[in-house]
N, C-alpha and C positions, 0 to 999 in steps of 0.2 A: 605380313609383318605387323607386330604391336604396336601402335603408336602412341607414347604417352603424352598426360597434359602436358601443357606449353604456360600454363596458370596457376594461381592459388585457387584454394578453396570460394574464397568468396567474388573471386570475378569471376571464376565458372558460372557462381550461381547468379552472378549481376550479371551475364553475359556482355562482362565488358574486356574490353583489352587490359593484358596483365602484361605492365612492366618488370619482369621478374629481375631480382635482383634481393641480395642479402642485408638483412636481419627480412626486411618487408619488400612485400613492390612498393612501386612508386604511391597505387590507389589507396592500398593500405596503411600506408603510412600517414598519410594526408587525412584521413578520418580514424587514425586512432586504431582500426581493427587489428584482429591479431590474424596473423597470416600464416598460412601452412601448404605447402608443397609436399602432396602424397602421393605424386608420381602414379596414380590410377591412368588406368588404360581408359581409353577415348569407348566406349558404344553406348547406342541406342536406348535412351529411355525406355521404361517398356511402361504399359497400359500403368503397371501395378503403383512404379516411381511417380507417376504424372497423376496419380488419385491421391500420395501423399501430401501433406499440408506439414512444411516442415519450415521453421524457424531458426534465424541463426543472430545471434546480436552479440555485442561485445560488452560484458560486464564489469572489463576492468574497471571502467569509469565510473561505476555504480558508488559514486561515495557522498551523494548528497539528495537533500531530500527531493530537490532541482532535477534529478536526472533523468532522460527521458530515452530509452533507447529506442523510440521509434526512428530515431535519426540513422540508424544503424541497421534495422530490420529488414532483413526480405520475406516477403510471405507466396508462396509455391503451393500451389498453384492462385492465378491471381480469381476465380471464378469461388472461390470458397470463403465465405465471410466469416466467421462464427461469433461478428456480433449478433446474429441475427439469432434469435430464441421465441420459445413459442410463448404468444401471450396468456398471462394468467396462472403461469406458472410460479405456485408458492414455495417449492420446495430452499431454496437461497434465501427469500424474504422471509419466510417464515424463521428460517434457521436466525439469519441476523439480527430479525426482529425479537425473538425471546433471548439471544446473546446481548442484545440492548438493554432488554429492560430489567434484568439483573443487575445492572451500573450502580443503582442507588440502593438495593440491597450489600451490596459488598462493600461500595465504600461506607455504609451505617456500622458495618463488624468491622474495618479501619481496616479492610483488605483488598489488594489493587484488584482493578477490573480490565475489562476488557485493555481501554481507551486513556482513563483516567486512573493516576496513582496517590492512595494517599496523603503519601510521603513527599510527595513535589511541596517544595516550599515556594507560594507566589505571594508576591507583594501587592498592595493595592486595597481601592474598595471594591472594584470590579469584577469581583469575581463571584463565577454563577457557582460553584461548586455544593454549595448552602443548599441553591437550589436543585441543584444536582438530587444530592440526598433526599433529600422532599418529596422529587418526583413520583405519583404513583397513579396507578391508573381511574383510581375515585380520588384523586388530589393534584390534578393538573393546575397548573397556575395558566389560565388561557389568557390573560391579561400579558404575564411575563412571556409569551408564545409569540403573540401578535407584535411586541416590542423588538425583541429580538427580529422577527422576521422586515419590520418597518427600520431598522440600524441602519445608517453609512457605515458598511466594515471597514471600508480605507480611511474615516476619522477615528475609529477607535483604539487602544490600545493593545500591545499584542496580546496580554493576557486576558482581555475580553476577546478578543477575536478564540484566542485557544479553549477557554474555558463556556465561553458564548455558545462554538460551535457542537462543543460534547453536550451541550444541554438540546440544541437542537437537534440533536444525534437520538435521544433520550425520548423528548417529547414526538419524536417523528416515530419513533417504535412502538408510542402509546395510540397517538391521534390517529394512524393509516387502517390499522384493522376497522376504526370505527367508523371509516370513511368522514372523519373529522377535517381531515386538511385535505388542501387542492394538490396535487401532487404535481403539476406544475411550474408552480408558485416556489413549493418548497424544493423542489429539484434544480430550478433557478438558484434561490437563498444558498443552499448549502456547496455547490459548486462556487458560487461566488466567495464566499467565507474561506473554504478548503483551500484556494486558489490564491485568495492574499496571505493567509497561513503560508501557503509554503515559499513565496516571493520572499515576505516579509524576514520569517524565523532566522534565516541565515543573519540578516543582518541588524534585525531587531532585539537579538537575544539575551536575556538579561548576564551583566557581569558579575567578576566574582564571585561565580560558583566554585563552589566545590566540586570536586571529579563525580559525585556521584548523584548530585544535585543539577549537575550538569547534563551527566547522561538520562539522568529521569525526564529533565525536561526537553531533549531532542528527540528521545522515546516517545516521550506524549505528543509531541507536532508531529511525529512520521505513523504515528499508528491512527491518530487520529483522523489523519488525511488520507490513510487507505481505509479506515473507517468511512468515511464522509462518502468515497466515491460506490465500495464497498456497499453501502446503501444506496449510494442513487442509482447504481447499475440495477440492483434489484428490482427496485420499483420500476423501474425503466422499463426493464425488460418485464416484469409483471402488467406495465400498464400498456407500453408499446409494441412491445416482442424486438426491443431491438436496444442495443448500448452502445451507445457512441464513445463511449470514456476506455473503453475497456483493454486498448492496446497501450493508452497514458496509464492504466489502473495498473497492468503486467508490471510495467518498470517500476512504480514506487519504491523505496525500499526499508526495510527496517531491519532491527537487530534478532536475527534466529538463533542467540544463546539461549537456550532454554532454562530456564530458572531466574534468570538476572530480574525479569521485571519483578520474579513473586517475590525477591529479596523484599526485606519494609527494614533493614539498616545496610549502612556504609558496610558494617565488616560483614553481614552474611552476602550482601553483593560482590565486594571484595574473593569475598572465598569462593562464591560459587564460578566466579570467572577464572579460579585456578591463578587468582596473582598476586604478588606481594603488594601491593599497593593500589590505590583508586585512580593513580595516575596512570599505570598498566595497564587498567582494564579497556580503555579505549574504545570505540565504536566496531563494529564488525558488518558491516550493511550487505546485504541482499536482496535481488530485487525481487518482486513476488512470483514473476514468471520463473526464476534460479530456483525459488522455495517451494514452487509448487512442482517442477520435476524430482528434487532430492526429497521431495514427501511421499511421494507417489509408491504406495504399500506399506504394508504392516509392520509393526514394531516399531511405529517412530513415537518416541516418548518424548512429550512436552513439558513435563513435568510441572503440571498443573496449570501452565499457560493458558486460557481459553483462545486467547486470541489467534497463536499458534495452531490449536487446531480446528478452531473454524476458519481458517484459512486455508488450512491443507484442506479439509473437508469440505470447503467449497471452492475450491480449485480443482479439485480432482476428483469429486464425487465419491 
């Protein structure tokens, strides 16, 4: 005789006791997951199931730059790491690194870049952008390098913290090939900066924006910060053969509309999001683990995004 489960989906695989009961069990409801009862028959793993490495998280809650679904995660089998990468391997660093050092090319022709958008309007003196643009690889400012790296980022302001960190983003894509900087040092720096960045932005964020000035600048703190880690995984794994960040890097998340960032006004942003208004267009979040399965094969058009597909591109080879 058949026997079917007695559980949902996810305390099968947590092999814990399932209070079954309607809309959720009892477990599922208490952490948010989404719960399903598919009535599959009870048998035996086989070789093939227990070699799969498979993931299950809950992304409803994926709506801030804050979010972390490690809280949520199972990972199957537990013997299978895949931070672990082989060291010296350039193929990732190399890619992010010429994806870097493009930044100050583009924004010279007033066109968004990766990380950094023309069009953000910040306030202040603080801000490195100036330097941004400057940056080149016979015209490093090593003076403004070693300042930055020497900073209290919890005394400064969020716009040096945001626009601080893209410049260290910038010079760490020039200095690494030359074996200029300690990779260390600066993988300490840049975690620490990414890390008050995202604490901070929720509740630091400037007022009175406009919807579209708004969205630009939540854009540039969540891209920036999968930017930040985005590199230090690489070097990480280039110097160490291993990334610790890399299950916090999966969840980050950003806006996968494609075209909105290349917008450089209110109304071709407006339009390209298909809405009547800048107050419609709203945020859309995804976390990079969600964007790297729906990227996964051909024909996905970014529509000039860089960021978008070096992200698929190094998510999914």
């Amino acid at each position: 005789m058949t026997i079917l489960r007695k559980a949902c989906q996810n305390c099968t695989l947590a092999k814990r006791k399932c209070v079954v009961q309607l809309p959720k069990c009892t477990r599922c409801a208490q952490r948010g997951l989404e719960c399903t009862y598919d009535l599959e028959p009870l048998k035996a793993a086989t070789v093939q199931d227990k070699q799969l490495h498979t993931m299950t998280f809950n992304t409803s809650v994926c709506d801030t730059p804050g979010y972390c679904f490690m809280k949520s995660v199972n990972l199957h089998p537990p013997f299978i790491d895949p931070a672990i990468c082989g060291t010296g391997n350039t193929d990732n660093l190399e890619l992010l690194r010429l994806g870097y050092q493009c930044v100050p090319d583009l924004l010279n022709l007033g066109k968004p870049a990766l990380f950094v958008h023309p069009k953000l309007q910040l306030q202040g003196n603080s801000n490195h952008i100036v330097a941004l643009m400057e940056a080149r690889q016979d015209n490093l400012d090593h003076e403004m390098f070693e300042r930055l790296i020497q900073l209290d980022v919890k005394q400064i302001s969020l716009m040096e913290n945001l626009t601080g960190l893209q410049l260290l983003l910038v010079y760490g894509a020039f200095l690494f090939p030359a074996q200029q900087i300690d990779t260390q040092v600066f993988l300490k720096v840049i975690y620490e900066w990414a890390h008050t960045l995202l604490a901070s932005a929720q509740t630091r964020r400037p007022r009175d924006q406009s919807p579209w000035q708004a969205w630009l600048f939540g854009e540039s703190v969540r891209r920036t910060i999968v930017s930040s880690y985005g590199l230090g995984m690489a070097l990480s794994s280039f110097k160490y053969g291993y990334c610790t960040h890399w299950l916090f890097m999966e969840s980050l998340p950003f806006d996968e509309r494609a075209g909105l960032w290349m917008a450089t006004s209110p109304q071709a942003w407006i339009a390209t999001a298909g809405a009547r208004t800048g107050e419609d267009v709203g945020e859309r979040l995804i976390s990079l683990h969600e964007f790297g399965q729906r990227s996964d094969g051909p024909g996905c058009d970014f529509r000039g995004d860089a960021f978008l597909a070096l992200l698929a591109y190094a998510h999914n080879g």
